[in-house]
N, C-alpha and C positions, 0 to 999 in steps of 0.2 A: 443104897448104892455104895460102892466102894473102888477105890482105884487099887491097883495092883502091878506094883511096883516091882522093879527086877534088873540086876546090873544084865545089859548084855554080854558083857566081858567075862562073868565068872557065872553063868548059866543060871542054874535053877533058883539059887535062893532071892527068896521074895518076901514085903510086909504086907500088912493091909494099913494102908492109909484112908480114915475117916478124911471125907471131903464136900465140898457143896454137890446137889443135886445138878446134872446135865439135863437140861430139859432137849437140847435138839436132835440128840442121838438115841436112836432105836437099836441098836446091836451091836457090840463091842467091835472098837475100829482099833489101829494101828496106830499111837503116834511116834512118833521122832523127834526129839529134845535135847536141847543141850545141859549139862548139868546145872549150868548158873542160872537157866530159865526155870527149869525143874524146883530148884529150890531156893529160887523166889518166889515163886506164883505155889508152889505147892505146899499144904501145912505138913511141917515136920512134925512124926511119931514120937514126941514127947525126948526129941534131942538122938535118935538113935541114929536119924540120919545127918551128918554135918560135912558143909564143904570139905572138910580135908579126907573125910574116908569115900566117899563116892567121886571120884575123878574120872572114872570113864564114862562113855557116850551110854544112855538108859533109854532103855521102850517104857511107856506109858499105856496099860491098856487101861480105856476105861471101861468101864460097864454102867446101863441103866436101864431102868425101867421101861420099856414103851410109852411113846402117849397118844393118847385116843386122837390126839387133831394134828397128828403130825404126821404127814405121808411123806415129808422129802427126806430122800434116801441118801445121805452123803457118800459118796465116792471113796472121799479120799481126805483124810486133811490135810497132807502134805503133794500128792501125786493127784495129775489127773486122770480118767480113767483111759485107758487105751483101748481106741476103737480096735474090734478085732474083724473085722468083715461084718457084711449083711447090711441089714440094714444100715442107713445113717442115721447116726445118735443125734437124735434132740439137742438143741444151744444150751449149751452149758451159761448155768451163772453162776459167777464168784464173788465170795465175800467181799467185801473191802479189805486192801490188805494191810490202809493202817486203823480197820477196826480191832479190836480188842477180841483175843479167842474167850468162845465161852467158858473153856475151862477154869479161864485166869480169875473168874468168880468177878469180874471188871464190866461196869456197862457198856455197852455199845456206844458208839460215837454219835454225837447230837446228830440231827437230820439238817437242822439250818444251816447259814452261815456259818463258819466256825470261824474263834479267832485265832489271829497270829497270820504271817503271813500277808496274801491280798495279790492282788491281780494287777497288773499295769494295767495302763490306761488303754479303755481300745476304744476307738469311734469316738464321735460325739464333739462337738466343738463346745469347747467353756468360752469362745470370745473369737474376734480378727485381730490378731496383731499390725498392725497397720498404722499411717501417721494419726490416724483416729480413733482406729478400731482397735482390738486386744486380740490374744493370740485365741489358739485352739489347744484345744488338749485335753483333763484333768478329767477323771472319769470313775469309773464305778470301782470299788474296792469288794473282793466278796473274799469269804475268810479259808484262811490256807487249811491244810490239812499238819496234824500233829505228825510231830516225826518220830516220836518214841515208839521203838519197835517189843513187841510183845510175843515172842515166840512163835510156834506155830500158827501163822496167822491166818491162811488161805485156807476158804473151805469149798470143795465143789458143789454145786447142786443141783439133778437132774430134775428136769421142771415136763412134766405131761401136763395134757390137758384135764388128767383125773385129778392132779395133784392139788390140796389145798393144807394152805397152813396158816398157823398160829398170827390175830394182828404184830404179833411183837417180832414176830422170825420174820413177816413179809415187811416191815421198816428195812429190818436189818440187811434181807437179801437186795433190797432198792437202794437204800445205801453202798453196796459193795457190788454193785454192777459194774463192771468193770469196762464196758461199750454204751454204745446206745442202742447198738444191737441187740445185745442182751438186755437191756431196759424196755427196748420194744416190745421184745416177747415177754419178758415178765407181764405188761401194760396188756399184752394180747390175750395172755392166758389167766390174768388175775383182776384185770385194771376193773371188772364190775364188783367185786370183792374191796376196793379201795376206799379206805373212809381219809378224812379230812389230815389226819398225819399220813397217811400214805400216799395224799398228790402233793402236799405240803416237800416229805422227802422225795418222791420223785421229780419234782419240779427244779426243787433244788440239784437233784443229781447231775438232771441235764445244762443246767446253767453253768455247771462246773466242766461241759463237758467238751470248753474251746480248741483242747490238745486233739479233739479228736477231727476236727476240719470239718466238719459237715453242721454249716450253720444248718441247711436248707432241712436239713432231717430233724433238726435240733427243733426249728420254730415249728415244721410239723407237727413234731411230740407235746409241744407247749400246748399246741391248739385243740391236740384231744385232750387233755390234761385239762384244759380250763375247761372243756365242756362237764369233767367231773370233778373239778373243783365247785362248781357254781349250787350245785343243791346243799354241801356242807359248808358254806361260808359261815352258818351262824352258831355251827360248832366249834369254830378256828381259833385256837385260841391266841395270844400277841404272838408269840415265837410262829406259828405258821402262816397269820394272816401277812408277819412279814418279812419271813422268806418266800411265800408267795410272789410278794411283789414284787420282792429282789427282784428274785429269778426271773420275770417277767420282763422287766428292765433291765438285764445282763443280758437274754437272749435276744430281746428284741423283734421287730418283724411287725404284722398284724396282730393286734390285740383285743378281747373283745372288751368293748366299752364295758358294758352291764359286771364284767367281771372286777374290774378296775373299780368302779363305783362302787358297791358291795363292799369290799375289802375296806375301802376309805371309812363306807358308813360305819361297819363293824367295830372297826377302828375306832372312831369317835367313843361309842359306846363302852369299847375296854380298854381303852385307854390308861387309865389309872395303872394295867397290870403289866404294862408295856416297861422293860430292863432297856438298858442304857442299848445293849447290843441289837433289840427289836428296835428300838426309837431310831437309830443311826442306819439297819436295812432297810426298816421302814422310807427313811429319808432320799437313801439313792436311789431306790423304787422309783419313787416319784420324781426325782428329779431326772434319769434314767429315761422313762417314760413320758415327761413331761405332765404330769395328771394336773386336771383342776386342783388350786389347793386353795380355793374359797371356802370359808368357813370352818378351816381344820389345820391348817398351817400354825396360824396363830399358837393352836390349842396343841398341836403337836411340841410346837418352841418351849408354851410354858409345862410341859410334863418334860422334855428337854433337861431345864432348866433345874427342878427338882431335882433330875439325876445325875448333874453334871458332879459329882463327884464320883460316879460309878464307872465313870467311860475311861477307857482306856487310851493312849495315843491313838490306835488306827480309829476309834471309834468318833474321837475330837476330829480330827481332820477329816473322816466322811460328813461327820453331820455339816460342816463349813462348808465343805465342798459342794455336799447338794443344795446350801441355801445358793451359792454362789452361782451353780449351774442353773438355778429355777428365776434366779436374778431376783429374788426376796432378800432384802435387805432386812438383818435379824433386830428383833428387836432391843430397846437399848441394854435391859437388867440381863438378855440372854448373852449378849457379844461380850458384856463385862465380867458375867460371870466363866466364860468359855476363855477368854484373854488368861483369866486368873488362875484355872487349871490346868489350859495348854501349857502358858509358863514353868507351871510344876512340872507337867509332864514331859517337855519336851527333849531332857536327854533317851526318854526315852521311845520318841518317835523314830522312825523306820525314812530309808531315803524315799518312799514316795508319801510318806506321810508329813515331812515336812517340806516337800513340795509341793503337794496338793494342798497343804495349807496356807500359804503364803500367797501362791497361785488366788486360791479366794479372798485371800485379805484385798487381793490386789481387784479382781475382778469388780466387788463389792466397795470400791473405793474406801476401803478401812487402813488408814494407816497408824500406828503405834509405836511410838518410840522405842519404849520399855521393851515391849514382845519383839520388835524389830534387833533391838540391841542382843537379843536373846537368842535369837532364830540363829542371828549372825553367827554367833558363836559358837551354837549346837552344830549350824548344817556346814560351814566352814570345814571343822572335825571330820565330818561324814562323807561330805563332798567324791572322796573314792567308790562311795557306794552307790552312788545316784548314774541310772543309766541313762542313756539320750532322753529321752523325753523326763527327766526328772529336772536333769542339766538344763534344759530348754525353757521350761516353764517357770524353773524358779528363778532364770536370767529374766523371761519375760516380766514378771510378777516387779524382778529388782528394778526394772526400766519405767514397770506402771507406776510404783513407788515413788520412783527416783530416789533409790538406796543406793548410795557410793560410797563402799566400804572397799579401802584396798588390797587387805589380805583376802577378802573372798572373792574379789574381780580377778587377781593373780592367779588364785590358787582353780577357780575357773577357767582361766583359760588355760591353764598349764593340762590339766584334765579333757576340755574340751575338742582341745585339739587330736589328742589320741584317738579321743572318742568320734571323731566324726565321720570316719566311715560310717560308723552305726546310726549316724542319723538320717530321719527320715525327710520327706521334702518338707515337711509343715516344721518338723524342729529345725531345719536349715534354715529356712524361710525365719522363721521365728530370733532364732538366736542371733543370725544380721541384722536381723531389725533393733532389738535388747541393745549390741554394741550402739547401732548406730544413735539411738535417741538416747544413750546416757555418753554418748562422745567418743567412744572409748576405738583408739584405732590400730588395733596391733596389727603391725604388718604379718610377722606369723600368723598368727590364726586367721587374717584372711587370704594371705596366700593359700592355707589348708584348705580355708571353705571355700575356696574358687576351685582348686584343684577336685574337691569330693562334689561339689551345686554343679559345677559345669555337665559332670557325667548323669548325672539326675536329674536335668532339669526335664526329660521327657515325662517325669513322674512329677513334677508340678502342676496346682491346679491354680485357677486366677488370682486367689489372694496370693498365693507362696512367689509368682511370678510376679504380682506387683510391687510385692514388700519388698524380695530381693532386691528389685532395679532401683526402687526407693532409696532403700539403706545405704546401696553403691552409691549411689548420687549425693546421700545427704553424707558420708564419709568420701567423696571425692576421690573413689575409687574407678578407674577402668580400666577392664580386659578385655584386650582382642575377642580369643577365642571361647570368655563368657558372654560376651554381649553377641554375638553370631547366632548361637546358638542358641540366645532368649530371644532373638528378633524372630528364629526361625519357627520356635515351638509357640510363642506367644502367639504371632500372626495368623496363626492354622485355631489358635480359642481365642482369639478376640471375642467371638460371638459369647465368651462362657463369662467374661466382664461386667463387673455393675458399675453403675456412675462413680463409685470410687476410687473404683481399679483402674479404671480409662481415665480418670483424671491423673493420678499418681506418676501412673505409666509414660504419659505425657510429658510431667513435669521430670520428670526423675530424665528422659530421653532431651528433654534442651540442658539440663543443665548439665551432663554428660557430653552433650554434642552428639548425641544420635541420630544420624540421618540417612532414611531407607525408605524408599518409594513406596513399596508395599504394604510394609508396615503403617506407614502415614496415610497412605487410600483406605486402607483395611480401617486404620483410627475413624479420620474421618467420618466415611461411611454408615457405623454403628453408632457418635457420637452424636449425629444429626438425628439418630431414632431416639436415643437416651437422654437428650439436653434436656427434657421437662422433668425429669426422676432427678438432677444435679442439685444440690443445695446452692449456698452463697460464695462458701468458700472451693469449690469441685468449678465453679463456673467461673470465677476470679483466674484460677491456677488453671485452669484450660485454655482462658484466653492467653494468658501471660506468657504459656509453652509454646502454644502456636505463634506468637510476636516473634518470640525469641528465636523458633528455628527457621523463621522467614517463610514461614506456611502462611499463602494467600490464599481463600477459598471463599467468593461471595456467598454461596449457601450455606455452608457453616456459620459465618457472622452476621448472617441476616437472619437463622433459629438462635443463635447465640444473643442476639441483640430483644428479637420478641421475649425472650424465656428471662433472661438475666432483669426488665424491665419492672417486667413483675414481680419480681424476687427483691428492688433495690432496698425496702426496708431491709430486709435479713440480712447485708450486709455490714459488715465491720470494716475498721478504719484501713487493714490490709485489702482488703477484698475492693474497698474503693480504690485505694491508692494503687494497686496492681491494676484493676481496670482505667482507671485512669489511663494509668501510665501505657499500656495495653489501647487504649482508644486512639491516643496521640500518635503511636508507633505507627498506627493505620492509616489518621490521618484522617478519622472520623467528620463530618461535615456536617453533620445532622444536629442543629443547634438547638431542638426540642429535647433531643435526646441526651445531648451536653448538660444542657440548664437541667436534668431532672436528676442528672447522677451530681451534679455539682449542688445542688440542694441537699443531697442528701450526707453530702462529704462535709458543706459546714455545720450541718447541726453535730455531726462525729468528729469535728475535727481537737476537740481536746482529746480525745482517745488515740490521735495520732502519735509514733513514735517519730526522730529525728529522720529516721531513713522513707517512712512512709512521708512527713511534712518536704523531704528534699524532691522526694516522685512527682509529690501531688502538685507543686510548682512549677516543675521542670514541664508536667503536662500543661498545668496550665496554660502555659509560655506557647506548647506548642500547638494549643486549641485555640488560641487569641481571646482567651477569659478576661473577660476586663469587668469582672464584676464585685464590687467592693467591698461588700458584706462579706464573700469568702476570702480576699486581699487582707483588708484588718482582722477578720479571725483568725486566718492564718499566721499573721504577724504576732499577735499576741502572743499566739501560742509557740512561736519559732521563738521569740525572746526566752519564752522560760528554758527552754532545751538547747538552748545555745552552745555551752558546754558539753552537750551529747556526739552533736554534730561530726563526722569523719571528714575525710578531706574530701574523697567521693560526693560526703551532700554540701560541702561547702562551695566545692567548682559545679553542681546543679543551679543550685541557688544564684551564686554568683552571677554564673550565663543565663540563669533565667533575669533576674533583675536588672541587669545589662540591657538586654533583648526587650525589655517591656516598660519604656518612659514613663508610660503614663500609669502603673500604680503609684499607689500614695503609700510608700515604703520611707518613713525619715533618713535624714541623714547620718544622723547616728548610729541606726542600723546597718546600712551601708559598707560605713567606715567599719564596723565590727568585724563582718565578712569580708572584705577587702582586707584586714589586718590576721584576719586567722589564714586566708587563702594564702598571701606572701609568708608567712609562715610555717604552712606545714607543704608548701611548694618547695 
């Protein structure tokens, strides 16, 4: 074979240029070239050709040989072909355009994951952000496509049902499908011709294929796909069994079990040949999908572990990610080994890579000085390039921490505010809540997020509606025209509430001073089905809301009172001391029921703080407790915290000890309180 070369500017003259063999072309095609592609990719005739004598635009023809297994008939490498009437032309399929043309003597571009790049976060919750709970978010990364451009790169190819070709050219053409339409029919016209790399790359094709909007086509194609994935599993080698999974886990949908399981087993078995980039898709697969990872997680961490000096940023931050999404806490030699490298590497992570990581440190309850100090300082820098949801999670991540650093809280909000149109209702939700649990109350930025949450709250789901009203309340914020319009969309999903949400919601609405008919029937209503799902502290803060906004409702306090009964072990020194105080408010009579919560507050009552020891008296006072075993425990332990005390529990005290002769309170004591009360009066 030979290429044949010839300025178009000054006609006829021509060399022969020795060159690598074309395998994909049957009969001399047309190309179009620019000179600096030309003579980069082409071997120069021993110097005759040189940048400065060829300056104008050159045609390239090639010529080659035929080959026996190749029937596709290229069009065009630059053009496609133009239908001219008659019949209609069969779907065209096109190379990848940032594959490599064959001429350039360049391989083809991998089939799996590639790296560089990565995907935001889509679906999937890492966590509830909530006074308990953690946020949402952090999700699967799959790898970008190269952006180095290679000349003519588009090739067409008209595909019949006669048509068969080479296993190497059908990678290539499933790789550069440029629809999923055109992946269909390649899958239609070739898919029993497909061995183990070619559902491996098609699999992967369509995982990549989110720009094109059609989930519903997309998990179709998976599902024929895996029906011939499953006879070559145990040909698969690491790079396909785990872009398999990727892909599986990016697209999402029904999955078949048997296939899932398979890949795992296989896995086990070649494990040893699995590269930092398999181990890491490997991992979001799974986490992704959520698979059993009995008996193989372990062994996946310690092959992991081995290659953690091979992983790259994005490759350190997925693997975290999926322990953190699978909620596997890694083991000790792997988190220290992974600490030691992320450190090295992280000027060079990417804005969702050091968000998603951080994100896990936080999910996984991992805190680190060092790496913390580190993070700080890389993603501070970077901070302009992290978009809503990166902004969001690594506030959330900073709140689960409790990281108060003040160049990066600044230099977040000064960003985040810009940003907030772009956020969605779970990073709204989310990032009120981050201010709120680390203190932080800028009136800008919540003036912004009132302005941008009010108009979205129709796109809020339960958690994002309860966080919000939370965070307001716990930052001592209220708006007219935000609280209207959460009373409005809340009330109509009550029904979509868990016993957390309705608690929250509740407490967040007294301390606010929320009060709306509907919404409190609506409460109600659903809390009377939910009261046995409630924990100690959900049942404490329910009762304590309803005292507070002067909501009497016999039915409610008589399931409140069964359910809370049996629950009083589970309670903490708040949780009594709010019901307590919560009983009193009511005016409780039931002295069985008195004496079993009041048992249960002396044996907790050194876990009391000043403000729970000032409640728990003041109730007492108005229960008529006159029982002396919780009288001197209480004492005791009021002496040591005496200096705690505010003026609030000192005028509790006061009037309760006034109010009640006959405990056995010294005189001493007395005079103390009586001497701090005319003082801070």
């Amino acid at each position: 074979m030979s290429y044949r070369l010839h300025r178009q500017a000054l006609g006829d003259p021509h060399w022969d240029i020795p060159g690598p063999k074309i395998s994909t072309l049957e009969s001399p095609h047309l190309v179009t070239a620019s000179y600096r592609t030309a003579t980069r990719f082409l071997p120069s005739p021993k110097g005759k050709i040189k940048g400065t004598v060829v300056k104008s635009r050159m045609q390239l023809t090639l010529k080659s040989r035929p080959m026996l297994h190749s029937r596709i008939q290229p069009l065009s490498l630059c053009q496609p072909r133009p239908h001219r009437g008659g019949a209609a032309a069969s779907p065209v399929i096109r190379a990848n355009p940032n594959e490599r043309s064959d001429w350039s003597g360049k391989g083809g571009k991998r089939t799996g994951p590639q790296r560089g790049g990565g995907d935001d976060h889509v679906g999937g919750k890492p966590g509830k952000a909530s006074p308990v709970k953690g946020p949402t978010g952090a999700s699967q990364q799959g790898r970008g496509k190269s952006s180095t451009q290679f000349g003519p790169r588009r090739i067409d190819y008209q595909l019949d049902g006669s048509a068969s070709v080479t296993p190497a050219e059908l990678t290539r053409i499933i790789t550069g499908c440029r629809d999923l339409t055109s992946l269909d029919q390649l899958i239609k016209v070739h898919g029993h011709n497909f061995d183990e790399r070619h559902v491996s790359a098609a699999m992967t094709r369509v995982a990549k294929s989110e720009r094109d909007n059609h989930v519903a086509v997309a998990q179709g194609m998976m599902h024929e796909l895996s029906v011939l994935a499953l006879p070559g599993l145990s040909k698969m080698d690491a790079r396909c069994l785990s872009s398999v999974l990727w892909a599986l886990g990016k697209v999402g949908g029904p999955v078949n079990p048997d296939l899932v399981q398979g890949i795992l087993a296989y896995t086990k078995e070649k494990l040893a040949s699995f590269n930092a980039l398999d181990i890491s898709n490997l991992m979001l697969g799974m986490a992704s999908l959520q698979a059993p990872t009995d008996g193989i997680i372990h062994e996946i961490m310690d092959a992991g572990m081995r290659r953690l000096p091979e992983f790259n940023p994005q490759e350190l931050a997925n693997t975290l990610w999926a322990l953190a999404t699978m909620g596997i806490p890694p083991d000790g030699p792997f988190i220290d080994g992974w600490m030691y490298f992320a450190a090295a590497e992280l000027p060079g992570f990417n804005a969702q890579a050091l968000s998603n990581s951080l994100w896990a440190l936080a999910k996984l309850g991992i805190d680190d000085e060092a790496f913390t100090a580190s993070w700080l300082r890389v993603a501070t820098g970077k901070l302009p390039e992290f978009n809503a949801q990166n902004l969001s999670n690594s506030f959330w991540a900073a709140a689960k921490l409790g990281i108060e650093d003040e160049a990066f809280t600044a230099t977040w909000l000064t960003l985040a505010k810009l940003k907030l149109p772009g956020f969605n209702a779970q990073a709204l939700s989310n990032s009120l809540w981050s201010a709120a649990t680390l203190g932080i109350k800028d009136d800008a930025f919540i003036a912004a997020w009132l302005s941008v949450a009010t108009r979205k709250l129709p796109e809020f789901n339960a958690q994002n509606l309860s966080n919000s009203l939370w965070a307001l309340a716990k930052l001592g914020t209220d708006d007219e025209a935000f609280t209207a319009t959460w009373l409005s969309v809340a009330t109509r999903r009550l029904q979509d509430f868990d016993s957390q949400e309705l608690s929250n919601i509740l407490w967040a609405a007294s301390k606010l001073g929320i009060e709306d008919e509907a919404f409190t029937s609506a409460w109600l209503t659903l809390a009377k089905l939910k009261l046995p799902g409630f924990n100690a502290q959900q049942l404490s803060n329910s009762l304590w809301a309803a005292v507070t906004l002067g909501i009497e409702d016999d039915a409610f306090t008589a399931a409140w009172l069964s359910v809370a009964t049996r629950k009083l072990p589970e309670f903490n020194a708040q949780n009594l001391s709010n019901s307590l105080w919560a009983a009193a408010k009511l005016g409780f009579e039931d002295e069985a029921l008195v004496a079993t919560r009041l048992s249960v507050a002396t044996r907790k009552l050194p876990e009391f703080n000043a403000q729970e020891l000032s409640n728990s008296l003041w109730a007492a006072d108005k229960l008529g407790i006159e029982d002396e075993t919780f009288i001197a425990t209480w004492l005791v332990m009021a002496k040591r915290k005496l200096l705690e005390l505010n003026s609030i529990d000192v005028t509790q005290i006061s009037a309760a000890i006034l109010s009640s002769d006959s405990w056995a309170i010294d005189t001493e004591f007395k005079a103390k309180i009586a001497a701090m009360l005319k003082k801070r009066l």
